[in-house]
N, C-alpha and C positions, 0 to 999 in steps of 0.2 A: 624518472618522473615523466609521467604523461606531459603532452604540450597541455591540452585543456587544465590540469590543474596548474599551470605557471600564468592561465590569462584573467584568473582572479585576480579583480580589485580593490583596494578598500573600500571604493563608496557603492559598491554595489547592494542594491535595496534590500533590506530587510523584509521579511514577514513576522511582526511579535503578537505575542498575544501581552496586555498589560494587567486584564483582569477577567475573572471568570465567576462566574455565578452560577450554583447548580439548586433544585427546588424536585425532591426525591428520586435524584439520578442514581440507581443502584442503593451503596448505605448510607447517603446523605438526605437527612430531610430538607437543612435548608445550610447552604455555606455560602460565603466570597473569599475568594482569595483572588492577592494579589503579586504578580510578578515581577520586579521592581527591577531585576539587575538581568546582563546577559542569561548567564547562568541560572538557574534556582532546583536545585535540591530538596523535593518531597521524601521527610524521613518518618521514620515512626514504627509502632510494630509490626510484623504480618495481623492484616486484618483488621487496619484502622484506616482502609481507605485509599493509599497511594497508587495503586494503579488503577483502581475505579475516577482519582483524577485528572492522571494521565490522558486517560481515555476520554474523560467530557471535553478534554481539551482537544483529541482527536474527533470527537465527533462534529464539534463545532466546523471543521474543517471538510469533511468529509459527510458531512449528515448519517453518518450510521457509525456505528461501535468497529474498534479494530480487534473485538476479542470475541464476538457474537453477531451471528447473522440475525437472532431474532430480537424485536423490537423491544417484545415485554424485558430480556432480560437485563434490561437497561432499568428500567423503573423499582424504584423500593418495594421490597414486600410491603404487599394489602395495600397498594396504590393503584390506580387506572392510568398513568401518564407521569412523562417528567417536564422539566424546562430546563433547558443549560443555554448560558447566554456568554459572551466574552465580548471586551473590546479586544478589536484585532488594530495595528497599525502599520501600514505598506507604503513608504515613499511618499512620507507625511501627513498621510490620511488616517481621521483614524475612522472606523466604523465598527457598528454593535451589529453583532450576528447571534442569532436566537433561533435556537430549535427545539419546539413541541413538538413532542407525541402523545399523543391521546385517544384510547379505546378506539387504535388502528389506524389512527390517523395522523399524519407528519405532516408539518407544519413549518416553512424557513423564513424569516425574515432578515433582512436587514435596511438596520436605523428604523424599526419598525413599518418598513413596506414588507410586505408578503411577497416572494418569488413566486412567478407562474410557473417555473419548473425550476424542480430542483437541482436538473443537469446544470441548468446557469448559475448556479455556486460552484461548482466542481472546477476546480482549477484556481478558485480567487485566491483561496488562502492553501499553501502548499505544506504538509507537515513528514518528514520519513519517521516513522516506529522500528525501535528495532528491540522486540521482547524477547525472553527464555525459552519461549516453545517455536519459536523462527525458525527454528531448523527443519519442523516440516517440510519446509518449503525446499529442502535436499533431499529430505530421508521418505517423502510421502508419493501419494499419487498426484499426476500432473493437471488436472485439475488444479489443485494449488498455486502451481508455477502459471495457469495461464491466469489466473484473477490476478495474481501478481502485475504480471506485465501489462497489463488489461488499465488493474487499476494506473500505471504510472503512464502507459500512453492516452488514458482518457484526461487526465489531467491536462496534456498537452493540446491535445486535438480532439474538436468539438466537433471535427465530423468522423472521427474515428470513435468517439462514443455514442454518437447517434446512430453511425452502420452497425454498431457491435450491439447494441440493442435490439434493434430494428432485425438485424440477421436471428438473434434469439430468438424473437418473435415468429419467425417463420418455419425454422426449426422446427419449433412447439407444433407450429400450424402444419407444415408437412409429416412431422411422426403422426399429427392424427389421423392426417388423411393415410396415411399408409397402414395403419389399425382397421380403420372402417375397411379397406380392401380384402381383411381377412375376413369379415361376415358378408360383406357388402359391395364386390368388386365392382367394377363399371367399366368400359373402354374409352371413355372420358377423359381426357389427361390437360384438359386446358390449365386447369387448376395447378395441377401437379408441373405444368411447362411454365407456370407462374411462379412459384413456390423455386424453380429452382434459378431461373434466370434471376430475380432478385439476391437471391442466396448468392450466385457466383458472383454478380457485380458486386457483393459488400464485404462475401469473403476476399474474393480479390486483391481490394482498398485493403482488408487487413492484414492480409497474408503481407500483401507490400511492404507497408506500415510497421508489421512485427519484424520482418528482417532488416529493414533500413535502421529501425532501434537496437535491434546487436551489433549492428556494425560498426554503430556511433560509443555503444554502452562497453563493450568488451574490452578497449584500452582502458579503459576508467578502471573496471573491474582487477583489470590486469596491476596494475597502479597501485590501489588500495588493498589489493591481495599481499603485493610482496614488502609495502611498507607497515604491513600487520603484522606479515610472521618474517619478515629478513631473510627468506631463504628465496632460492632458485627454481624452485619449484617451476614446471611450466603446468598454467590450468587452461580451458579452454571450456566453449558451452557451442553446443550444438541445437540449431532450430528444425527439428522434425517436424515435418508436416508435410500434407498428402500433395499438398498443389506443389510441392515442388520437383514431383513427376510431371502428375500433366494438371491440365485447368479443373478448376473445380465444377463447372458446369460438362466436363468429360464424364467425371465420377460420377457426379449424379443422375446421367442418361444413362451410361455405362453398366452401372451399380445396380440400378432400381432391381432385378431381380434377387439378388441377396438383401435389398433394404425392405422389400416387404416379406423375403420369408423371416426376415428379425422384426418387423415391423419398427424398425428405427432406421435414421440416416446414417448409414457408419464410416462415411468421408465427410472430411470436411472441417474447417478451423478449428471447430466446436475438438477433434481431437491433437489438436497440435501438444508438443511438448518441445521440452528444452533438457539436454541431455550436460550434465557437469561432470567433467571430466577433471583428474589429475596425475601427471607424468604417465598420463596415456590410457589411466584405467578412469571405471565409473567411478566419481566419488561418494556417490550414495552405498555402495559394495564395498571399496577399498578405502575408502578413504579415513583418515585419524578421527578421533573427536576434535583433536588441537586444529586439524585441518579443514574439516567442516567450519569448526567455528570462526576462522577464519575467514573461510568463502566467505559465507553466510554476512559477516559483519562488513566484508567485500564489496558485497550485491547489495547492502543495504547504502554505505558509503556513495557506492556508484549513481546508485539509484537517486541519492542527494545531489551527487554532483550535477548529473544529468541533466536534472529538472531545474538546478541552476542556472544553466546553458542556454534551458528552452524556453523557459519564465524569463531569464533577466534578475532574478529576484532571491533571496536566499530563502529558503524554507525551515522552517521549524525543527530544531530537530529530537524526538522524544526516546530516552532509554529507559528501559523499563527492570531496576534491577539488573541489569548487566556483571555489575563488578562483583557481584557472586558467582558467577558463570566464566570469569577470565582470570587466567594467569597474570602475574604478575610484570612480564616483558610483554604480552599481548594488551593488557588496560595501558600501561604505560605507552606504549604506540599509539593506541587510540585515542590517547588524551594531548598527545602528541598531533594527532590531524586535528581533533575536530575542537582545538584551541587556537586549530590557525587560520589565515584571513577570508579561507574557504568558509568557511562555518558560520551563522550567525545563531540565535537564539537556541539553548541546550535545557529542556527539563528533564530532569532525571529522577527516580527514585532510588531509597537505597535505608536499608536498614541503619545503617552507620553512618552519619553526619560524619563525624571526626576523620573516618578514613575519606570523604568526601573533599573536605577540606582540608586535609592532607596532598589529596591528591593533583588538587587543582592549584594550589598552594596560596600561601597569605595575603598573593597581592592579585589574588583573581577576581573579578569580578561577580562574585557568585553571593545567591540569599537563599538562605530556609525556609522551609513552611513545615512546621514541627505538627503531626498529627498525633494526639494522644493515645486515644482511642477510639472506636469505630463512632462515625458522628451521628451525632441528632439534632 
């Protein structure tokens, strides 16, 4: 066992959500529920709503869906907007956090003041997701893998999400300029010495920033990997990325002539990956399904742990369906960590109540929210 997981305390603060309000979020016109206990268990058929409330309970957290990048598909058919509201409560506070959209426009409050940016929510209320299609995040393009890490150190550092925007901004801004140079060249380069010197100081901060977070994340990883699956296994994850030849302001003087005959920047953060590895092969090629799903519920774990360490705070934790997807010595380990002093508040979905309550057993602290069928 890692040290960090032995410096859990009991009174370490909670993040809960107590109640939640939705007002045509996907298929609800208008609901409240309430979360009474540790635990609570959204059961009911396929397609009466529990991961649609899963997810208002993620957004609230995060101001956007963890299942969709686009706004509309948040909102009920034949509606223009939603509202989802929750009381959240943090180290005996409690406050209401409320989020519209409406005909393109978002909207944050809390306790009914309006946020001037939405980044200054990012971080107050912390939640890890770990759903059925997670495995992307092994088996896809890395893309994926950086929004992942992206999203978990923006939470952390508010100037490591300010650079990592600000850096995309200019991105955008230099592929245009290097467009226009195919119809419209110029010997001009102020612009373009501008474009990249900002670029390197923010890629910089994050290149730093992304490898100082494996180095801290990787025991964690390592940890919840093998009290998943019990074995010996050795796994390992590799940070690819260009700066760690040379500076990213090398690349981009260096480069310019292959970046305008592509007319794109093709160094630089914007391509970094993370390479997962198992008993020395790629685990995305070699690797089990049993072993995938393990990492995977690994990196989500760690990912919880993590943000415990850097918060101070325990965060949310939401499963989406799971114990459809896991053996039976695998659920049983998992139920095994995240019932222990590491862990605070657990919503999960699950066809099956009884196996639910089976699993957590009679004297758990766990409640229902029985969905019939799909709401109105």
């Amino acid at each position: 066992m890692c040290e960090f997981i032995k410096i859990f305390v009991p009174d370490t603060p909670l993040v809960t959500i107590n109640k939640i309000s939705l007002v045509q979020f996907r298929n609800y016109t208008t609901a409240v529920y309430d979360f009474p206990a540790q635990v609570t268990c959204i059961t009911g058929p396929n397609g009466s709503g529990k991961t649609n409330l899963l997810d208002a309970v993620y957004y609230l957290c995060y101001t956007k869906s963890y299942f969709s990048a686009y706004q509309q598909n948040s909102v009920q058919n034949g509606m223009d907007g939603f509202r989802v509201s929750g009381k959240f409560q943090k180290a005996g506070i409690t406050d209401t956090i409320s989020c519209k959209w409406k005909a393109g426009k978002k909207e944050i409050f809390k306790n009914d003041a309006e946020y001037e940016k939405i980044t200054d929510h990012i971080g107050a209320y912390s939640a890890v997701m770990i759903a059925p299609d997670d495995t992307e995040l092994i088996n896809e393009h890395s893309d994926l893998r950086r929004k992942w890490i992206d999203s978990i150190l923006g939470q952390a550092d508010r100037q490591y999400l300010e650079r990592l925007m600000r850096y995309q901004r200019l991105l955008l801004q230099r592929n245009a300029w290097l467009k226009i140079q195919a119809y419209k060249p110029t010997t001009n380069t102020t612009e373009l010495d501008h474009y990249n010197a900002e670029m390197a100081s923010d890629g910089t901060y994050i290149y730093e920033q992304r490898a100082a977070f494996l180095h801290d994340f990787l025991p964690l990883l390592n940890d919840f990997y093998h009290r998943l699956c019990g074995g010996a296994e050795a796994i390992t994850v590799s940070y690819i990325s260009d700066l760690s030849q040379k500076p990213l302001l090398t690349w981009l003087q260096q480069g310019l002539e292959y970046d305008l005959r592509y007319q794109r920047t093709l160094r630089g953060i914007h391509k970094d990956d993370w390479a997962f590895g198992i008993n020395g092969l790629a685990l995305k090629q070699f690797g089990s399904q049993g072993q995938k799903k393990s990492f995977l519920f690994a990196l989500k774990l760690a990912q919880y742990a993590w943000l415990t360490q850097v918060q101070g705070q325990l965060p949310i934790l939401l499963l989406d369906d799971i114990f459809e997807k896991l053996d039976q010595q695998r659920m049983e380990a998992l139920l095994t960590i995240i019932r222990g002093e590491g862990f605070g508040q657990v919503i999960l979905t699950d066809t099956h109540p009884d196996r639910i309550a089976h699993a957590f057993g009679p004297d758990a602290p766990i409640a229902f929210i029985h969905l019939q069928a799909a709401p109105r």
